[in-house]
C-alpha positions as CSV (number, residue, x, y, z in Angstrom):
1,X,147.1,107.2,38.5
2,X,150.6,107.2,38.2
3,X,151.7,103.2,38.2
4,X,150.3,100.7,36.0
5,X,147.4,99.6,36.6
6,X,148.6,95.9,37.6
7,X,150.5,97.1,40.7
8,X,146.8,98.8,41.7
9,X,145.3,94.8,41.7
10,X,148.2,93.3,42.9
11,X,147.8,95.5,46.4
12,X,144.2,94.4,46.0
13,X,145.0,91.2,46.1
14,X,147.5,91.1,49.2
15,X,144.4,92.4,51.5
16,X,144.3,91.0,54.9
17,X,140.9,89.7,56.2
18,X,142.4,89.3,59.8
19,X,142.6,93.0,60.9
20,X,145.6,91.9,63.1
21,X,147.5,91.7,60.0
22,X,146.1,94.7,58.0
23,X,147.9,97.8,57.3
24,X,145.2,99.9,59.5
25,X,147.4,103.3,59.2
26,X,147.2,103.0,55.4
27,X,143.7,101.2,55.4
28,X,141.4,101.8,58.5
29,X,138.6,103.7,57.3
30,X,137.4,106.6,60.3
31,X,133.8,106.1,60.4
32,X,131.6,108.3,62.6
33,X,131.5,105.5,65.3
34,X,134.7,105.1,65.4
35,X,135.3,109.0,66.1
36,X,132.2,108.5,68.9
37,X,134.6,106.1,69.9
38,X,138.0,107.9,70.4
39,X,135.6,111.3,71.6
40,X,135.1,108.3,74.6
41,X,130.9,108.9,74.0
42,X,130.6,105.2,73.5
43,X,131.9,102.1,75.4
44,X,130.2,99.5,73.9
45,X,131.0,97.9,70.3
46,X,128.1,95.3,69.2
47,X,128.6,93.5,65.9
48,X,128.7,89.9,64.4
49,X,131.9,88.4,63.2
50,X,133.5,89.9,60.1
51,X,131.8,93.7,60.7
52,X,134.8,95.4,61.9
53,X,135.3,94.9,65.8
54,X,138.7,93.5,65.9
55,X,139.8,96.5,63.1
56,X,138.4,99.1,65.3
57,X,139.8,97.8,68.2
58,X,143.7,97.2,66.8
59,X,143.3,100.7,65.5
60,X,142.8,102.1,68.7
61,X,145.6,100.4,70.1
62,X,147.9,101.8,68.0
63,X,146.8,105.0,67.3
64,X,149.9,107.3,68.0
65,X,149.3,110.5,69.6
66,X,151.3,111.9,72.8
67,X,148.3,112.3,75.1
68,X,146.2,108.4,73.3
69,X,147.2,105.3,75.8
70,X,145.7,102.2,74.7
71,X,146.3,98.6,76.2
72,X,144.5,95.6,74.5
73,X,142.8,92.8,76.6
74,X,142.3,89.7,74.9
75,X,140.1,86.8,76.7
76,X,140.9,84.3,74.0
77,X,142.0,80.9,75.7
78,X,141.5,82.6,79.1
79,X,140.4,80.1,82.0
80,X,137.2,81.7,82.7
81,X,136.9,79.6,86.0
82,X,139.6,81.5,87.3
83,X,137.4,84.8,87.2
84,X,134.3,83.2,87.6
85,X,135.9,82.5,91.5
86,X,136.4,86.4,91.9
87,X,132.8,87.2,92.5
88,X,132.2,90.0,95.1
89,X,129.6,88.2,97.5
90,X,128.6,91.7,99.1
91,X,126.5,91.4,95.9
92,X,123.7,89.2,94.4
93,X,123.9,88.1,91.1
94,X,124.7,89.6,88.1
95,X,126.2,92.3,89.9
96,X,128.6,90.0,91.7
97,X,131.5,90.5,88.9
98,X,131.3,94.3,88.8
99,X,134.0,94.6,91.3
100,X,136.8,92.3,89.8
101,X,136.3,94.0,86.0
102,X,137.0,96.9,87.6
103,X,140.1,95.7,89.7
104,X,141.3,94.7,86.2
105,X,140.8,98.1,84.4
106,X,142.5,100.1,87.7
107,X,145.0,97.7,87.6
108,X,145.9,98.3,84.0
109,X,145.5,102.3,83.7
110,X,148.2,102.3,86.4
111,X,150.5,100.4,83.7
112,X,149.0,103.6,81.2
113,X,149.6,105.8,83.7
114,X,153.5,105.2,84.1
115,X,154.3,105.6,80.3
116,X,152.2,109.1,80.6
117,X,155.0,112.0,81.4
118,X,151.9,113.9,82.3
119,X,150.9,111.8,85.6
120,X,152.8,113.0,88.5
121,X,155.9,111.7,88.8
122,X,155.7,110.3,92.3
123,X,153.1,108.3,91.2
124,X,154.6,107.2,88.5
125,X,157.5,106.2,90.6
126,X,155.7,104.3,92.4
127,X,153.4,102.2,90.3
128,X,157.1,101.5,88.6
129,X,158.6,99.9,91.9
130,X,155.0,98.1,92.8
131,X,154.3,96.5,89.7
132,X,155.8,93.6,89.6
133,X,153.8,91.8,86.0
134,X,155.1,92.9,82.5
135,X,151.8,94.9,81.1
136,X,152.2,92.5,77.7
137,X,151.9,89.7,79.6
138,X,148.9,87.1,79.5
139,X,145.8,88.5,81.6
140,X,145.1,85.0,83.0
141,X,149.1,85.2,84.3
142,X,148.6,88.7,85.6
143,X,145.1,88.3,87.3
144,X,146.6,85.7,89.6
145,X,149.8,87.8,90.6
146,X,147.2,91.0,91.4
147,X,145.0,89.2,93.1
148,X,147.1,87.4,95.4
149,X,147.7,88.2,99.2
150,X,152.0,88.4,98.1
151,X,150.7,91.3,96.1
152,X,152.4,94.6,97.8
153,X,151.0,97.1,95.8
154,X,152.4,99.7,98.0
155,X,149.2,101.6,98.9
156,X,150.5,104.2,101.3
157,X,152.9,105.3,98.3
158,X,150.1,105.1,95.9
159,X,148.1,107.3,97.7
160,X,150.4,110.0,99.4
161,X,149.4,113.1,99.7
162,X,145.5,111.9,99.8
163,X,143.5,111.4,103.1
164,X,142.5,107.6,102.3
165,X,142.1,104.9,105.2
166,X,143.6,101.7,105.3
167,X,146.9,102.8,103.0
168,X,149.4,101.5,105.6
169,X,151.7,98.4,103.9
170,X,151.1,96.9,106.6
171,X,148.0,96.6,106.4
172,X,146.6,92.9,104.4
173,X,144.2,94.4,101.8
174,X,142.2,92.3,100.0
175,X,141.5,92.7,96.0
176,X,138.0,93.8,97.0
177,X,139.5,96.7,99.0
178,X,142.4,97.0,96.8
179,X,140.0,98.0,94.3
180,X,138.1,100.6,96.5
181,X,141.6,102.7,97.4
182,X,142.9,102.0,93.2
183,X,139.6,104.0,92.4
184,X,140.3,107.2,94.6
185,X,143.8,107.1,94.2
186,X,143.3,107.4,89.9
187,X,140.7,109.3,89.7
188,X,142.6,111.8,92.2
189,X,146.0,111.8,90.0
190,X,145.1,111.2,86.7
191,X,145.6,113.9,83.8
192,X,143.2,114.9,81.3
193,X,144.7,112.2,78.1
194,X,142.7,109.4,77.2
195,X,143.0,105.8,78.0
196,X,141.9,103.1,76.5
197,X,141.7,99.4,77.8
198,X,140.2,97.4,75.5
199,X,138.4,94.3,75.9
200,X,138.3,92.0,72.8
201,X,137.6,87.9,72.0
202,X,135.0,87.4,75.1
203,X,133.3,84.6,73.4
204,X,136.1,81.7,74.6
205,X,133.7,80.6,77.4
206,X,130.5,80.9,75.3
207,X,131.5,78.6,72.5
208,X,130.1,75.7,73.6
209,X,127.0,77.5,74.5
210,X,123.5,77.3,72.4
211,X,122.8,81.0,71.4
212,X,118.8,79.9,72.3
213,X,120.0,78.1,75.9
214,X,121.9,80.0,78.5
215,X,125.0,79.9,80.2
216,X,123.8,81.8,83.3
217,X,127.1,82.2,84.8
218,X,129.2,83.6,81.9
219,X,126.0,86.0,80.8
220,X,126.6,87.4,84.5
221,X,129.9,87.5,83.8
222,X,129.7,89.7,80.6
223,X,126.6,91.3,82.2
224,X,128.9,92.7,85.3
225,X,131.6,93.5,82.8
226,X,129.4,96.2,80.8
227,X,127.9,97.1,84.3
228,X,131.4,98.2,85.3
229,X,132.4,100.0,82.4
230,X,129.2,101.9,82.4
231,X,130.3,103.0,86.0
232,X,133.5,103.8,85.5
233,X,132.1,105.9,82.9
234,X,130.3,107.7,84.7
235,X,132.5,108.6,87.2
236,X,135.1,109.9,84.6
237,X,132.6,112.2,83.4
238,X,131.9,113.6,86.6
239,X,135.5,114.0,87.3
240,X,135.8,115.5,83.9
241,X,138.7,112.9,82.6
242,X,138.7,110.5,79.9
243,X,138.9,106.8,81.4
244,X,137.3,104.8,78.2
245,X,137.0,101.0,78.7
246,X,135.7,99.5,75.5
247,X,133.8,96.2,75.3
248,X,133.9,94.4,71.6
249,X,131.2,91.6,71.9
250,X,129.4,89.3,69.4
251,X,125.6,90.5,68.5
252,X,124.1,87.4,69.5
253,X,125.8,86.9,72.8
254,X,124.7,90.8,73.5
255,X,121.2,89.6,72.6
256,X,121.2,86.8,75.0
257,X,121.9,88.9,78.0
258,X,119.3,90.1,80.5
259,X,119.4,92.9,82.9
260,X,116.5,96.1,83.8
261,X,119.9,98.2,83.0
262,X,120.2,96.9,79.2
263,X,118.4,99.4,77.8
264,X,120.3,102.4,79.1
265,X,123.6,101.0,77.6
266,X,122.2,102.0,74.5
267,X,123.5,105.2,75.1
268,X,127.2,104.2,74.9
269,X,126.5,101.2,72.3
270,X,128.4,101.6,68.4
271,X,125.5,98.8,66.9
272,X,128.0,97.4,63.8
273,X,125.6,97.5,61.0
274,X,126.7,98.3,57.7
275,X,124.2,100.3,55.5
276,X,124.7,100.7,51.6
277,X,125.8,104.2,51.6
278,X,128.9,103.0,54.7
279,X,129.8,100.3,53.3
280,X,130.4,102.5,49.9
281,X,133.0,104.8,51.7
282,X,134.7,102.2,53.4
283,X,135.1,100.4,50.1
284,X,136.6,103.7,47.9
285,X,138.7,104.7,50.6
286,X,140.5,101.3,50.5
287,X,140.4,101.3,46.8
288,X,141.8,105.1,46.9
289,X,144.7,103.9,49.4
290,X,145.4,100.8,47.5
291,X,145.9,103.3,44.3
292,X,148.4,105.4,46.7
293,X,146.2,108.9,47.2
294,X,145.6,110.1,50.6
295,X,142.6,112.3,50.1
296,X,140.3,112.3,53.3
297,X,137.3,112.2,50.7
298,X,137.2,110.5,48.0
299,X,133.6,109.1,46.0
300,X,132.8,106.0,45.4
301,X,131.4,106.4,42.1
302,X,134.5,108.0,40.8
303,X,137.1,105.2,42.5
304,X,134.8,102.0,41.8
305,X,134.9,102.6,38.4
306,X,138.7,103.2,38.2
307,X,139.1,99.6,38.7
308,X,135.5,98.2,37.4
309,X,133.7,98.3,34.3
310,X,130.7,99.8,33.5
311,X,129.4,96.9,32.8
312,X,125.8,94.9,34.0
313,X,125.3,90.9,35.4
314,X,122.2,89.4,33.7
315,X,120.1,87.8,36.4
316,X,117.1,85.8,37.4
317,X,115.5,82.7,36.4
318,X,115.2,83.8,32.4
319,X,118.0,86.3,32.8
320,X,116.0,89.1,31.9
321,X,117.0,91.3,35.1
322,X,120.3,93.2,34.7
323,X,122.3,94.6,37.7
324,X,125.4,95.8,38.5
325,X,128.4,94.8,39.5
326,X,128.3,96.5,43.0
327,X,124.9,95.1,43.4
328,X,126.0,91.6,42.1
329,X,128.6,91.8,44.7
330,X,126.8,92.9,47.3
331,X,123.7,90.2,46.9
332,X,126.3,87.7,47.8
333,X,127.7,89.4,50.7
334,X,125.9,89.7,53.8
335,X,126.8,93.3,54.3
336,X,130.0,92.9,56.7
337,X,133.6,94.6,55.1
338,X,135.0,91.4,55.5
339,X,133.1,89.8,53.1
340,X,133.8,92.8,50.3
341,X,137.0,92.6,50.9
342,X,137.2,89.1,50.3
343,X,135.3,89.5,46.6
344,X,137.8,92.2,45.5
345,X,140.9,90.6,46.8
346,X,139.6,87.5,44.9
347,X,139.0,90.1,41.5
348,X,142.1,91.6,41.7
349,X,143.9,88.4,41.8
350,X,142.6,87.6,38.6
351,X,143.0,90.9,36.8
352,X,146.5,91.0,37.6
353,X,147.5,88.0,36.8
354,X,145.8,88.2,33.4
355,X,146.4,91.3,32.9
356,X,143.5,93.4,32.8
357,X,142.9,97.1,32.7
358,X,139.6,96.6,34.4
359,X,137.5,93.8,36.4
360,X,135.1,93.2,33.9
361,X,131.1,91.5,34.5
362,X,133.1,88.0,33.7
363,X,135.8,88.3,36.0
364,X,133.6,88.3,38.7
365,X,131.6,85.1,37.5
366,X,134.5,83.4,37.6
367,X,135.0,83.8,40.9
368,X,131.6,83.0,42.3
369,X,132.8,79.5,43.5
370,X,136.1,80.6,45.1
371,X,134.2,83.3,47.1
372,X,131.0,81.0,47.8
373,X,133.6,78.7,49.7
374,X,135.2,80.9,51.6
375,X,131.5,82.2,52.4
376,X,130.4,79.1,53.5
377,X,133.8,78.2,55.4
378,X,133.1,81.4,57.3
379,X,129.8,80.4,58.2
380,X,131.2,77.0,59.6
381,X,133.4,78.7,62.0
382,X,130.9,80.8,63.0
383,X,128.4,78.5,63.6
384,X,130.3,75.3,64.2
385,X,130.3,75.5,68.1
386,X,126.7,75.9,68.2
387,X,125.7,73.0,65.7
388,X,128.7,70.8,65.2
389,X,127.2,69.2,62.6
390,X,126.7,72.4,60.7
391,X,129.4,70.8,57.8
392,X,126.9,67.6,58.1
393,X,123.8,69.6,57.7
394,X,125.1,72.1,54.2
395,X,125.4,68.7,53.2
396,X,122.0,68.0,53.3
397,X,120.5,71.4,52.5
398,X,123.3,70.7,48.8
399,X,121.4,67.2,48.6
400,X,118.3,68.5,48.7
401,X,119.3,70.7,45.4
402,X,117.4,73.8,45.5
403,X,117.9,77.2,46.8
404,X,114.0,77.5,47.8
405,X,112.4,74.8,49.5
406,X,110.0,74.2,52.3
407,X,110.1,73.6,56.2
408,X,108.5,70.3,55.6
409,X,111.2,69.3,52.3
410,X,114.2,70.2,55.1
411,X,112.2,68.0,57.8
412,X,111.9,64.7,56.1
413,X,115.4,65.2,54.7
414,X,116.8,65.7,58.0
415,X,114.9,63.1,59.9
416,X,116.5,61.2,57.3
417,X,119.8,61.9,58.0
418,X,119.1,61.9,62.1
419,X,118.1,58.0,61.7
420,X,120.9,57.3,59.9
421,X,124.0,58.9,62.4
422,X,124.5,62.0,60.2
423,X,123.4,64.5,62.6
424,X,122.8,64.7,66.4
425,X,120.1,67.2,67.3
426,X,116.8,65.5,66.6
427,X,115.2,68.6,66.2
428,X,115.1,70.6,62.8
429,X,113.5,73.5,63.6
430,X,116.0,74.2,66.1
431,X,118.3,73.4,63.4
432,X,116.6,75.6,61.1
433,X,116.2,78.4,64.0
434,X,120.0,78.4,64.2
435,X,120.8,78.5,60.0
436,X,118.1,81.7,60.1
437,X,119.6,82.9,62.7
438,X,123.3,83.1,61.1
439,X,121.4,83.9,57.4
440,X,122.3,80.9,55.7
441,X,118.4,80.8,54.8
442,X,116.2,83.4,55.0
443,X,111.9,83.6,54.4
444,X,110.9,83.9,50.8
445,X,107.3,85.6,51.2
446,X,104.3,84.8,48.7
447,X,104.4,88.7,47.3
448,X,108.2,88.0,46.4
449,X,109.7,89.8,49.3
450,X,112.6,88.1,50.9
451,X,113.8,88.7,54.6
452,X,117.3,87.7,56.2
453,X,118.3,88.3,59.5
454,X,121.3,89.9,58.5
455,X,119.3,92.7,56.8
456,X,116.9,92.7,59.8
457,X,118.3,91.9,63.1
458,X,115.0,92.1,64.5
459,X,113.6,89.7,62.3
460,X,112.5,86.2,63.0
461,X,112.5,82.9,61.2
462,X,108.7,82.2,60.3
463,X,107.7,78.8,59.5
464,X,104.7,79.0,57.9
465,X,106.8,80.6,54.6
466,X,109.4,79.0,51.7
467,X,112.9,79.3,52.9
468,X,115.5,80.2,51.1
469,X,119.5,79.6,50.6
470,X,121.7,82.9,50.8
471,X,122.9,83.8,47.4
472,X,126.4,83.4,48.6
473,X,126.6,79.8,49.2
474,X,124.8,79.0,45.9
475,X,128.1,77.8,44.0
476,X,129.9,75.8,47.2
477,X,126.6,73.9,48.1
478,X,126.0,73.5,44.1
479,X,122.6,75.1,43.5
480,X,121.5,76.4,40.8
């Protein structure tokens, strides 16, 4: 290292946790996924908030390469009645909103297509006089200007030099049939580049949904969306060109959904689960680019302990179990990058503004209540559409003053708090399906074995066992 050590934590310090903001040409870490990804195997990204879906998805946006086109689709504060009236009624449901999700990706490789000097050019020419919407443009603003009957989208210019019917301007095509000629007249005069279109933030229309009820009409909604992609897929396979529409959805809305295809989108699904070994890469490569190198490799044992000591955390009740600081880190995480990030950025801040060489055991200590709030802050967003009490309810679990307590201690506390206007939902084991379900508590098992959902995504709150508080959220809901 050629700088002082201080100007390594003070980069530290200034990380982003909203990937929008990050530095992803200096910072994004290329996992194997993500190559899947840009290869166009995959299609579908699955992880809960915090794992990396919106980091993946602004790097692929603005990857620069001559022959990578990438246009980003965001669904946040979208008017989801407008596309729930766009079902296709030549189908039944979910299938009905296949059609329109793929009127909306044709639509938008035509805006790809035009900035590609590879396309022909009197296509090119074409889509440039037709189009009348600026590509940046809100979807919600764009959808109604494609969809329209004023929309001229100049078919028989689109398509010369094809044998397509119905490609006369004169002739009133609907977007059903618009979409039916867009299809043959791409996959006819597109090049061999990749496209991207990118579908990010679907969750606006489920936020006031109950991950254990169902919204039927918004799950067909996302259903037909991955239906879509999953054909459009195919048929750039068998054409032998790389159309790659990518979905980025929340794990618990993905669970929700139910279709006999599900299991075959396994094939083309990125599942955003961090093991220890991953999350160790990702972790020295940011730590190696906040220290300026730009080695592809680098090893985590090596560039961990450039900026942390060697140095163990006594735990447990008698403190007679040491670990270390990785592992003390990690027990309070719940294994997404956003979360690690959060702990160093908070360790760095220190060490540089005291000066250390090194974050030391008692560094980290000392920050256990600033990162336990922002833990538990996180939590709130996440879970705050859902339960709106949720602020209400780590309330009462801090009231109740232990980090292990039964189903019946959390019942008679909450029906507590129900009679007296606290909370709403008169049931707590829904309430206490919906905490496991995020890992705010977890089972604590008679043989000492302890199971959290985020560890186990298959797992399932059992009520019969002691629950338990996540280590994270020890300090903000003051258990100790």
């Amino acid at each position: 290292m050629t700088r002082d050590k201080s100007s390594y934590f003070k980069e530290i310090s200034g990380w982003k946790l909203d990937a929008k903001l990050e530095d992803n040409d200096r910072y994004f870490y290329l996992a194997p996924d993500v190559e899947s990804l840009l290869r166009g195997e995959r299609a579908y990204v699955i992880g809960r908030k915090g794992t990396g879906k919106t980091a993946i998805a602004s790097f692929i946006k603005k990857k620069k390469d001559y022959c990578h086109f990438a246009i980003s689709l965001t669904l946040k504060n979208f008017p989801f009645n407008q596309l729930y009236a766009f079902s296709d009624n030549r189908y039944t449901s979910p299938n009905e909103y296949i059609t329109i999700w793929k009127y909306i990706v044709y639509v938008n490789l035509l805006y790809l297509m035009v900035d590609n000097e590879g396309v022909d050019a009197g296509l090119r020419a074409a889509v440039k006089k037709v189009m009348p919407c600026d590509p940046k443009a809100a979807l919600s603003r764009k959808l109604n200007v494609w969809t329209s009957a004023a929309f001229n989208i100049g078919f028989s210019e689109l398509s010369a030099g094809l044998d397509l019917s119905r490609t006369s301007e004169s002739v009133d095509l609907n977007w059903v049939e618009r979409t039916q000629v867009l299809e043959q007249v791409i996959f006819e005069k597109i090049d061999t580049s990749s496209y991207f279109i990118l579908f990010d933030e679907l969750d606006e229309d489920y936020k006031y949904q109950s991950i254990f009820g169902e919204n039927k009409q918004y799950l067909d909604l996302i259903s037909g969306l991955f239906k879509a992609v999953q054909d459009i897929k195919s048929i750039s396979i068998e054409r032998g060109v790389n159309v790659n529409p990518v979905i980025f959805l929340r794990d618990d809305i993905y669970d929700l959904i139910q279709d006999p295809d599900k299991t075959k989108w396994g094939d083309l699904a990125v599942d955003l689960k961090w093991n220890k070994s991953e999350m160790q890469s990702l972790i020295a490569h940011r730590l190696a680019r906040a220290a300026g190198a730009n080695a592809k490799k680098v090893f985590f044992g090596e560039t961990w302990h450039e900026f942390f000591a060697r140095e163990s955390i006594k735990v447990g009740l008698g403190r007679e179990k040491e670990i270390s600081i990785y592992d003390w880190i990690t027990k309070n995480t719940l294994l997404r990058p956003r979360d690690y990030i959060k702990y160093l950025q908070l360790c760095a801040k220190k060490a540089y503004e005291a000066n250390y060489r090194l974050v030391r055991a008692s560094t980290l200590t000392m920050q256990d209540i600033t990162y336990s709030s922002y833990l538990r802050g996180e939590l709130v967003d996440e879970i705050h559409s859902i339960l709106p009490d949720i602020v209400n309810i780590f309330d009462l679990i801090s009231k109740l003053g232990k980090a292990h307590f039964s189903v019946d201690d959390f019942s008679s506390a909450y029906q507590k708090a129900y009679e007296s206007g606290e909370v709403k939902n008169k049931n707590p084991r829904y309430v206490l399906n919906i905490l496991f379900f995020f890992s705010v508590i977890g089972n604590h098992f008679s043989d000492n074995k302890i199971v959290f959902r985020y560890m186990n995504r298959e797992a399932s709150l059992n009520l019969d066992c002691a629950l338990v508080v996540h280590r994270g959220l020890y300090k903000s809901l003051q258990l100790f």
